[in-house]
N, C-alpha and C positions, 0 to 999 in steps of 0.2 A: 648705133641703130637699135642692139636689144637693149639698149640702158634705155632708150627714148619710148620702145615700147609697152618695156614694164612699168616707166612715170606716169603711160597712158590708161596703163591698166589700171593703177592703182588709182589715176584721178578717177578712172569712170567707178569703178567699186566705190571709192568714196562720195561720189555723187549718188550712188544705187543705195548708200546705207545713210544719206543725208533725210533725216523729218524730213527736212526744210525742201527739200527735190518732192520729196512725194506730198509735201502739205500744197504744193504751188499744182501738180499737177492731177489733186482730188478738185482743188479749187474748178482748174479748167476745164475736166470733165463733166464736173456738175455742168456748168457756164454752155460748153457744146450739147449737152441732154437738153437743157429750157429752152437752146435752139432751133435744137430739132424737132422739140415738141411745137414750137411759138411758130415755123415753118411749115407744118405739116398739117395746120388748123389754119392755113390763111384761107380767106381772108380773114383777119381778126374784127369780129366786131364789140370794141372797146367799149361801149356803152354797156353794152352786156353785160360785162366785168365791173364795172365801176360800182362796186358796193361793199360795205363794211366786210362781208365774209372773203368773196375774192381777195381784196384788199390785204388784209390781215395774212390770210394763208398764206399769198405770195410772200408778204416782207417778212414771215416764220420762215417758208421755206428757206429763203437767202440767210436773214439772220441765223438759223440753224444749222446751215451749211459752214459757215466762215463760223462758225462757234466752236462746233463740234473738232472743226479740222482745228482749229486751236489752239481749244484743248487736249488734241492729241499729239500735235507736236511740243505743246508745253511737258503734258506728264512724259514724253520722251525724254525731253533734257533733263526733268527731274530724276528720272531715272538713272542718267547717266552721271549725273552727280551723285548718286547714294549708292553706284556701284566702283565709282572712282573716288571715293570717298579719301583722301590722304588727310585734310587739314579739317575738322568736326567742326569748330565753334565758328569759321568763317564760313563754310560749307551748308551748313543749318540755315545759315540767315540767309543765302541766295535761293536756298533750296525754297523760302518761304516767302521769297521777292516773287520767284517763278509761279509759285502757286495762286498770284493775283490775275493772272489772264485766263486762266481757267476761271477762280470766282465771280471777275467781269462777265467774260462774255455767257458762262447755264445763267448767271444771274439776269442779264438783261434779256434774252433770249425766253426767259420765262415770263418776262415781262411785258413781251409782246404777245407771249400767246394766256397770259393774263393780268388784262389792266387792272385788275384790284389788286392785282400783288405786287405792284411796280414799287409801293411808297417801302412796303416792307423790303423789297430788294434793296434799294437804296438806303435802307438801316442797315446790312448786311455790308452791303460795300464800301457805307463808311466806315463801320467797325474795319473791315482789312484793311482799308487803304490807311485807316491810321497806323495800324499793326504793322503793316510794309513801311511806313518812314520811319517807326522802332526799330524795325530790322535792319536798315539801312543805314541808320546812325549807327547801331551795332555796329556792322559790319566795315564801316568806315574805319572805328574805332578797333578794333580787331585787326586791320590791316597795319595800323600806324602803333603795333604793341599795345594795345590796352589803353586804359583809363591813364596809365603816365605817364607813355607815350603819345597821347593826345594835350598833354600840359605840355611836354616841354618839346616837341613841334609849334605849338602858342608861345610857349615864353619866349622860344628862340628866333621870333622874328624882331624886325628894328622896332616897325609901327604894325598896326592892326590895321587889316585889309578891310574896308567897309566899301562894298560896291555903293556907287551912284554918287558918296559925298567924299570920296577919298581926297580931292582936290580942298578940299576945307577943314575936314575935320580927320588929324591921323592921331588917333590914340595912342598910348604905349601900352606894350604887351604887360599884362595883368593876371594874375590866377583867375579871376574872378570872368576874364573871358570866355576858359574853357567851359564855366557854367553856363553863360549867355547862350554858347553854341549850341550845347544842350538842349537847357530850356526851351529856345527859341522854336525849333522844330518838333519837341516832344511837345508842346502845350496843343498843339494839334491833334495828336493823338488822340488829346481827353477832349477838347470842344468839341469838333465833329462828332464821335458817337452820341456827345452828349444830344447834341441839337436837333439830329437827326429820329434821336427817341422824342426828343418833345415834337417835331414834327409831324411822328406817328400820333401821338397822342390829340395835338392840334387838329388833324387829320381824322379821330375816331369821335373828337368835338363836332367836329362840320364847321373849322375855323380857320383851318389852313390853307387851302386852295390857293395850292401850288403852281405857281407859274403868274399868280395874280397881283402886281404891285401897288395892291390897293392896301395901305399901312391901316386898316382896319381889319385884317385879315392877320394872320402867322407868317406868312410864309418872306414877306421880305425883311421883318426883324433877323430871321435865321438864315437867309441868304446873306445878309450883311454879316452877323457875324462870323461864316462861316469864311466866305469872301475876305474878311479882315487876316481872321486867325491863318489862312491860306498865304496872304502875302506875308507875312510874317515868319514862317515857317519857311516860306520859298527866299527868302530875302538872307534869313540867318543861315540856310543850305548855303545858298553861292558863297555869300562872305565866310562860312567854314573851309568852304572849296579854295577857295582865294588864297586862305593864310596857310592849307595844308598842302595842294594840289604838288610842290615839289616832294615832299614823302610819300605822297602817294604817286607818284607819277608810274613806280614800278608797275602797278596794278590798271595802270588805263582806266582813270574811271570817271572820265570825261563823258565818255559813253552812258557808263550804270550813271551817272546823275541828270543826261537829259532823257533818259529812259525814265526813270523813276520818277522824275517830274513832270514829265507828258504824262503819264498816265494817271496819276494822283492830280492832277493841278488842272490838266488841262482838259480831261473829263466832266472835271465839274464846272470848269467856267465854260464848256461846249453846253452842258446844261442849261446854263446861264442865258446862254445867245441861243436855245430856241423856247426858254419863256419870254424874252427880247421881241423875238420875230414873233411869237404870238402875243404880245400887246401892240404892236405897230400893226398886225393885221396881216401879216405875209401870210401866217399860219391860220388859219380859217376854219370853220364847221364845212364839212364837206355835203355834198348834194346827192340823193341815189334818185335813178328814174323810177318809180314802182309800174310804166308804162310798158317800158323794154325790159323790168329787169323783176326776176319771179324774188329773190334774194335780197328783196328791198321792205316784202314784208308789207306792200301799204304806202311806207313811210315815202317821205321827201330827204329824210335825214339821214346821213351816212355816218361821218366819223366828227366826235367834237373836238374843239381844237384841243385840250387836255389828253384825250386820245391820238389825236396828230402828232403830237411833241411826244409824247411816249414811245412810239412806233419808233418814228425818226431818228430820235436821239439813241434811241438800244440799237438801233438796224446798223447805226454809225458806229457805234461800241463794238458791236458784233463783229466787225466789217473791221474796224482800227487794230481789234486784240490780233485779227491773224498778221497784222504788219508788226507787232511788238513781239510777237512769239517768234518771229523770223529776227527780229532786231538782237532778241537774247538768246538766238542760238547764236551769235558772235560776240555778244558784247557778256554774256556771262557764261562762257565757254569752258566747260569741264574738259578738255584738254590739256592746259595746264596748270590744273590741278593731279591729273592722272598722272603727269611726265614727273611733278614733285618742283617746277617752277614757283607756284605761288609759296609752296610751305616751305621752301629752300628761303625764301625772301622775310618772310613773317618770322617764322623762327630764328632765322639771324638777328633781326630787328630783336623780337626778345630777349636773345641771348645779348646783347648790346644791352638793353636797358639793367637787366638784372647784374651784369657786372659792372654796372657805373654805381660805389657805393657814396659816392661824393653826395649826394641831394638831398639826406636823410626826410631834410623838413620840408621841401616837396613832396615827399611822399604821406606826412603827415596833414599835410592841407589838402590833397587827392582825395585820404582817407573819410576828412569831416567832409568832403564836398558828397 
């Protein structure tokens, strides 16, 4: 009965020191306040509201809320990895995985409360998200002993794993693969910022006009190649995951790679599907009464669709990061790191590779690669 009490005690303390407990119940607090404000003003009259300023302010408010929270539960976890700090050169690279929900969400968040700075945000986010699938491939590679420890996980399989065509085409394991894995996902890193500058630039022309798939315009040249470069990059992940994933199995990173690719991958093709909805017309110029509504200014016109898909798609970001930042308080979990689990495993694996003096010339083709 006291053993049962003290497991009780110790779950509620750790619910009490859990981000993840207080980020869930900052959220619902805000959520019961807009109620009781939205409550205590009935009857609402909605027409009143319907205008650009309303508008805006409310999806800042929300968007800011689920921003703010987290990125206060994200620099928590960071925190507790730079204070549990055992293993450095794997540690760094989550520590800089974590630091993408934080860049997501002030960066779209500012982006609702200013639509000229959204094109510039979105240079910003590519430059990280490319930097996070850096990190990531690091990090992969770090776990499996280094650079020749990631060869000879590849030499050592029968055939080469290639998702979607494995029934037709199985290659034999190759030096030349470990580069493929590489390249594959790093050539992303450098397209995206690239594209994303000429975008801006497209964009200071009055030739980009984004969201418009009219090929006399920027904007879906650089969707396409972005779009290409992205499958490629996500294609060569899985098939690395495929031929590694029993080496890495120690590390659970089942998890960090649909993490890591819902956030990078599927941010941008969520992009994608509301310049989509705003050329089919779902997404529209909105309407303001200047009749009913002093905040209209005159006008008839509220929000253009440009402005619509901006709103939406950040409020969504804003709104998604706080479920990622709950996702990597478990899936990238400084606890076992603190206990000395992950570096017990990694440093074994090292000490394994450097006493294997058998593969000299393995290591000299690691070396030119």
């Amino acid at each position: 009965m006291i053993c049962r009490q003290r497991c009780n005690r110790k779950t509620l303390w750790a619910l009490i020191k859990n981000e993840v407990t207080w980020g869930i119940l900052v959220i619902l607090c805000c959520d019961l306040a807009l109620i009781i404000i939205w409550a205590s003003n009935r009857p609402v009259q909605w027409q009143k509201y319907k205008d650009p300023v309303h508008e805006q302010g409310l999806i800042a408010i929300i968007g800011g809320i689920f921003a703010l929270v987290a990125t206060g539960m994200s620099l928590v976890q960071i925190v507790q990895h730079f204070f549990h700090k055992t293993h450095h050169p794997s540690q760094k690279r989550i520590i800089r995985i974590l630091v993408v929900v934080p860049v997501y969400a002030i960066t779209s968040w500012v982006s609702i409360l200013y639509f000229t700075s959204s094109i510039y945000m979105d240079l910003f986010k590519s430059c990280y998200e490319a930097y996070v699938i850096y990190c990531f491939l690091l990090l992969l590679t770090k776990y499996l002993g280094g650079h020749r420890g990631v060869a000879e996980v590849i030499l050592n399989q029968d055939v080469i794993f290639l998702p979607l065509v494995r029934c037709c085409i199985k290659p034999r394991p190759n030096i030349r693969w470990v580069w493929y894995f590489k390249v594959g996902p790093l050539q992303y890193t450098l397209i995206s910022p690239i594209c994303s500058a000429i975008a801006v630039i497209l964009n200071l022309a009055g030739v980009y006009d984004d969201g418009n798939w009219n090929f006399r315009r920027g904007f879906p040249y650089i969707a396409i190649i972005i779009n290409v470069s992205q499958i490629i990059a996500l294609y060569m992940l899985i098939a690395f995951y495929g031929n590694a994933k029993e080496a890495l199995k120690p590390f659970r990173p089942l998890g960090k790679f649909i993490v890591v690719k819902l956030i990078v991958f599927f941010i941008f093709w969520q992009t994608l599907l509301m310049s989509g909805l705003a050329a089919v017309g779902v997404l529209r110029n909105t309407t303001c009464d200047p009749d009913t509504n002093q905040h209209c200014n005159g006008s008839t016109t509220g929000f253009t669709v440009e402005q619509e898909k901006i709103l939406l798609s950040n409020v969504l970001i804003c709104v998604e990061m706080f479920g990622f930042s709950i996702a990597h308080h478990w899936i990238f979990d400084w606890k076992q790191y603190a206990d000395g689990s992950f570096k017990e495993i990694m440093e074994t694996r090292y000490h394994q590779l450097n006493d294997n003096q058998e593969d000299t010339e393995l290591d000299h083709i690691i070396t030119r690669l």
